[in-house]
C-alpha positions in Angstrom: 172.2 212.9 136.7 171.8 209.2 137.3 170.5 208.6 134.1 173.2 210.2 132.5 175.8 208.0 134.7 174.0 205.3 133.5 175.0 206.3 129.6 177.8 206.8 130.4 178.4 203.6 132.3 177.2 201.6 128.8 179.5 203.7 126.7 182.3 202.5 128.7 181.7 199.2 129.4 182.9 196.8 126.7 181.0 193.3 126.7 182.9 189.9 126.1 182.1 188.1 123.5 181.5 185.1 125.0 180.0 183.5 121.7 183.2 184.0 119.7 184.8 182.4 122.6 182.9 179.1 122.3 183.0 179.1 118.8 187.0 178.8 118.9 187.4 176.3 121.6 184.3 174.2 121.6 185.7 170.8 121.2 189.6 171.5 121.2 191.5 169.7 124.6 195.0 171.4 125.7 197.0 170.3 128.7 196.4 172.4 131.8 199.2 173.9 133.9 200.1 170.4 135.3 199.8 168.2 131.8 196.4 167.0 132.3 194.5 167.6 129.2 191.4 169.6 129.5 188.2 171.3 127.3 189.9 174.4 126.3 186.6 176.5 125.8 186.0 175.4 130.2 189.8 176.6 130.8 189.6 179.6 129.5 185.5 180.4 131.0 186.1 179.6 134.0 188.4 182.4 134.6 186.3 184.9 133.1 183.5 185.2 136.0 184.4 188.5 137.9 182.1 191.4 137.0 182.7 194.0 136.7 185.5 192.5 134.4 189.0 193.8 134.5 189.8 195.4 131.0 191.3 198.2 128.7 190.7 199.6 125.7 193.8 200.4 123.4 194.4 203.5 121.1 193.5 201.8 118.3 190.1 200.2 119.8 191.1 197.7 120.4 190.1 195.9 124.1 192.1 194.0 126.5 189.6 191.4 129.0 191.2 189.3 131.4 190.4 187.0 134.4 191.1 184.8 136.7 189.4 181.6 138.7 187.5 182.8 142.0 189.8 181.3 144.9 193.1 180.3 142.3 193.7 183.9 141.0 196.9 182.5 139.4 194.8 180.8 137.3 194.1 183.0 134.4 192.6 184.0 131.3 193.4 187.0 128.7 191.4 187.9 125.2 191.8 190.4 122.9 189.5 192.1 120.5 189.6 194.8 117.8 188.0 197.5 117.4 184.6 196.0 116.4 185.0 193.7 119.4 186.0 190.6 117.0 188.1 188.1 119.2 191.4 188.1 118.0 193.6 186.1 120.7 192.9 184.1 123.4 195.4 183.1 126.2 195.5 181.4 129.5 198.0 181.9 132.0 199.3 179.5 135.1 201.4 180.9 137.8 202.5 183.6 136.3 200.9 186.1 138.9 203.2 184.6 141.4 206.2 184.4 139.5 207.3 187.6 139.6 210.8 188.4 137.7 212.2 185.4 139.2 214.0 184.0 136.2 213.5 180.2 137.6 210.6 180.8 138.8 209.1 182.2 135.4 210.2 178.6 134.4 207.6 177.0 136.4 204.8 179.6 135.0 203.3 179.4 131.4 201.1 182.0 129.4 199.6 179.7 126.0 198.2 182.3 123.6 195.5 181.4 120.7 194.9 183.0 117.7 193.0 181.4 114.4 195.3 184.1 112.4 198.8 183.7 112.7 199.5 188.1 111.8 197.3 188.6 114.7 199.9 186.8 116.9 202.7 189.7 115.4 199.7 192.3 116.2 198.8 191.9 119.6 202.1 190.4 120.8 203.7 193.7 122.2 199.8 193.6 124.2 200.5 190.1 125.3 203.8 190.9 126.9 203.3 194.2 128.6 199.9 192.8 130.1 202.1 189.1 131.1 204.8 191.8 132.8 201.9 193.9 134.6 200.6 190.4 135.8 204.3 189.4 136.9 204.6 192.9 138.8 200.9 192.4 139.8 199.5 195.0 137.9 198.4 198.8 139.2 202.0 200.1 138.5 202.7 203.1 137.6 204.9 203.4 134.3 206.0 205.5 132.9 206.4 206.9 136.3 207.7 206.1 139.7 207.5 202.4 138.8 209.4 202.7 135.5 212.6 200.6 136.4 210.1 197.6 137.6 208.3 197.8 134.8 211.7 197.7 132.1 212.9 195.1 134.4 209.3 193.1 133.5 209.4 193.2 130.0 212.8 192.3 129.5 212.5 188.7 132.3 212.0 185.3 130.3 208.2 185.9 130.4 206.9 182.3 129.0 204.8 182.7 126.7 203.6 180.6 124.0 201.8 180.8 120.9 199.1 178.0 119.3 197.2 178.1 116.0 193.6 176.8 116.5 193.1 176.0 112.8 196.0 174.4 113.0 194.9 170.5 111.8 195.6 167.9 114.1 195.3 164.1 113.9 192.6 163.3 115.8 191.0 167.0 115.0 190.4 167.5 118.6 193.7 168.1 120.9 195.9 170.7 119.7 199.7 169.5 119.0 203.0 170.4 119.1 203.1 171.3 115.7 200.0 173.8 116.0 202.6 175.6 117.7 203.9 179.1 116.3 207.0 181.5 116.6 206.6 184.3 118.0 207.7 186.8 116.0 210.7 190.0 117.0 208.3 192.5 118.3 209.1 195.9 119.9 208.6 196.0 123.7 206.3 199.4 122.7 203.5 198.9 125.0 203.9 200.1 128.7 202.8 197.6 131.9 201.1 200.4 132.9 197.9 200.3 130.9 197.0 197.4 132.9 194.8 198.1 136.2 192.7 196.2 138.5 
């Protein structure tokens, strides 16, 4: 029996891939939550030290990681990868675990997504905002369900989220700029808050 829990335990744990991560960011600099400019690659780490690791693995196998900094757990980090555990997005979040729906409040917080493909950004966005909204309602709800009203109510605040390009070129090849900066795209509010539980 306790070698088959141990199988099983492998099977359903999902590793991050901490390489890919480095790879992204090493070098790049990006303004924390209070406009001092940081290494992004430390940012986004040193949020990523709890084990075992909050995360979830979507229909489509793809896998939601996410973090936050031992002692500041508004600081925060997210990634995404597919279904062959490619990183696809990265994102860090400030504040936004104590924001709640508070519309001015939500002013004050900020969740900066990464990508290096801009379609991945249109992919993963619906992800990106249910997860920000389960943060917001601090996660564990239960929608659809008893907690379905909160969770609508989530998704549809002025959740602040933006988007960056990391091969975006910039002039001095290691901050990223303004104009690295993307849309975000009309997406459909399809994934529930209530995937998210930790």
């Amino acid at each position: 029996r306790h070698k088959e829990l141990i199988t099983l335990t492998h099977k359903l744990q999902k590793e991050l891939p901490y390489e890919d991560i480095q790879s992204w960011t090493r070098g790049l600099v990006f303004p924390d939550g209070n406009g001092k400019a940081q290494p992004l690659e430390q940012r986004l780490l040193q949020s990523f030290d709890q084990y075992p690791m909050p995360h979830v693995t979507l229909p489509d196998g793809s896998t939601v990681f996410w973090g936050f900094l031992t002692g500041a757990g508004q600081v925060q980090s997210l990634a995404i990868t597919d279904a062959q555990n490619h990183l696809r997005l990265l994102g860090a979040a400030d504040d936004l675990l104590l924001a709640g729906t508070d519309p001015h409040k939500l002013q004050q917080a900020r969740l900066v997504v990464f990508v290096r493909d801009p379609q991945a950004l249109a992919r993963y966005l619906p992800v990106v905002r249910a997860w920000a909204a389960a943060d917001v309602l601090g996660f564990n709800r239960k929608c659809p369900g008893q907690d379905h009203a909160r969770c609508t109510a989530a998704l549809q605040a002025p959740l602040p989220i933006q988007a960056y390009n990391l091969n975006c070129k910039t002039s001095n090849g290691k901050i990223i700029q303004q104009h690295c900066a993307l849309p975000l795209p009309q997406v459909p509010d399809d994934v529930s808050p209530g995937l998210f539980w930790q």
